[in-house]
C-alpha positions in Angstrom: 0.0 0.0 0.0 1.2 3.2 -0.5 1.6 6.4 2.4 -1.2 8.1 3.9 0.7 11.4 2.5 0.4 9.9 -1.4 -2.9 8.4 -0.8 -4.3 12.5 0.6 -2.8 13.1 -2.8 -4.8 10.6 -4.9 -7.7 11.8 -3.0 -7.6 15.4 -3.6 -7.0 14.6 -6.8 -10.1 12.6 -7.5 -12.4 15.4 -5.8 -11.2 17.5 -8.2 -11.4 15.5 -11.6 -15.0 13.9 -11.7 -14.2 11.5 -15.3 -12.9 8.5 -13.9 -10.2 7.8 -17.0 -9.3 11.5 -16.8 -8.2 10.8 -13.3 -6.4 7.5 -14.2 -4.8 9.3 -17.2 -3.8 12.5 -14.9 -2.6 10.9 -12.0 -2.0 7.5 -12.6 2.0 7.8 -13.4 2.5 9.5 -10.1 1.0 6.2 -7.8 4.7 4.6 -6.5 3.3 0.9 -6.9 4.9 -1.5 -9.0 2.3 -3.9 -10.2 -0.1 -1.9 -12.6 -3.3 -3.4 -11.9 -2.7 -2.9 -7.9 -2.0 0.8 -8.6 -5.1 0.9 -11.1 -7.4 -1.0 -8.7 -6.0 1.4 -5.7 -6.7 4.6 -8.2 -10.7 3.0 -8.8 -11.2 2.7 -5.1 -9.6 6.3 -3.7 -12.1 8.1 -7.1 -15.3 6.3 -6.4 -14.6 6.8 -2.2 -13.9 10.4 -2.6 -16.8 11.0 -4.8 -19.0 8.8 -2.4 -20.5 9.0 0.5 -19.6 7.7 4.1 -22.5 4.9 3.6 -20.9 3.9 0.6 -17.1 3.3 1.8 -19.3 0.5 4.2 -20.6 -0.5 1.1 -17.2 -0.4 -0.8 -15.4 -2.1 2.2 -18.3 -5.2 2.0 -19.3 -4.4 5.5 -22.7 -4.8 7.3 -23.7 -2.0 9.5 -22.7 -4.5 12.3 -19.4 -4.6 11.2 -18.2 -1.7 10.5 -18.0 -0.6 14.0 -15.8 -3.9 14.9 -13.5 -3.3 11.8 -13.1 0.6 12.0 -14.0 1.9 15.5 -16.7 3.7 14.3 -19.8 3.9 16.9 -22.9 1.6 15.0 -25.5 4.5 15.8 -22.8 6.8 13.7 -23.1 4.4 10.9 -26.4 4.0 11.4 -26.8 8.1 10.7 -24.7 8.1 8.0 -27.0 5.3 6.1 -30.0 7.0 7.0 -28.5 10.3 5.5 -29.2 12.3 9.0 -25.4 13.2 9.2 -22.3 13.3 7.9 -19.1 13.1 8.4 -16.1 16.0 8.5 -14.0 15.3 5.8 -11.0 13.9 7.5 -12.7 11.4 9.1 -14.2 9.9 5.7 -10.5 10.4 4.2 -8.8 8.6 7.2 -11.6 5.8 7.0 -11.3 5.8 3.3 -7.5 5.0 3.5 -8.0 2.3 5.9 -10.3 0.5 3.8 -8.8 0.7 1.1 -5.4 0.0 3.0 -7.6 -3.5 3.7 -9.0 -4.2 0.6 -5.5 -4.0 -1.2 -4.1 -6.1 1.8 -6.3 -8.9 1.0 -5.6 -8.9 -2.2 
């Protein structure tokens, strides 16, 4: 996986270019990974979680409401909110939980 420093980068980056392939295309030679289709699969994840929403990194990290609070910390009536759309939230926290997850999901792989 790659820095928490170069993933705030990626993820800038895709709040800021919306076309998917524009991103990859833009940014794609800067992510320091050596296999391509890790860096093009990490890439994927960091546009679609930037341009989501906090219920849909549990969605992107396969993770019931149930367990996202053992996997991430997160309190289950806050994920319960952020399914229900009653709150959101601040930025950090979606970035930090977005790099964990896909920290995880790369791991796996």
């Amino acid at each position: 996986m790659i820095s928490y420093q170069e993933f705030r980068r990626l993820w800038i980056d895709a709040q800021e270019i919306e076309d998917l392939d524009q991103y990859v295309a833009e940014v794609g030679g800067s992510v320091p990974l050596d296999d391509v289709e890790q860096a093009l699969t990490l890439l994927r994840l960091v546009h679609r979680m930037a341009r989501g929403t906090a219920s849909e990194l549990r969605a992107i990290a396969h993770l019931t409401q149930a367990a996202m609070p053992r996997e991430y910390g997160v309190p289950s009536s806050t994920v319960n909110k952020w399914d229900m759309g009653s709150s959101n939230p601040p930025e950090w926290v979606r970035e930090l939980l977005a790099y964990a997850i896909a920290s995880d999901l790369l791991g796996r792989g």
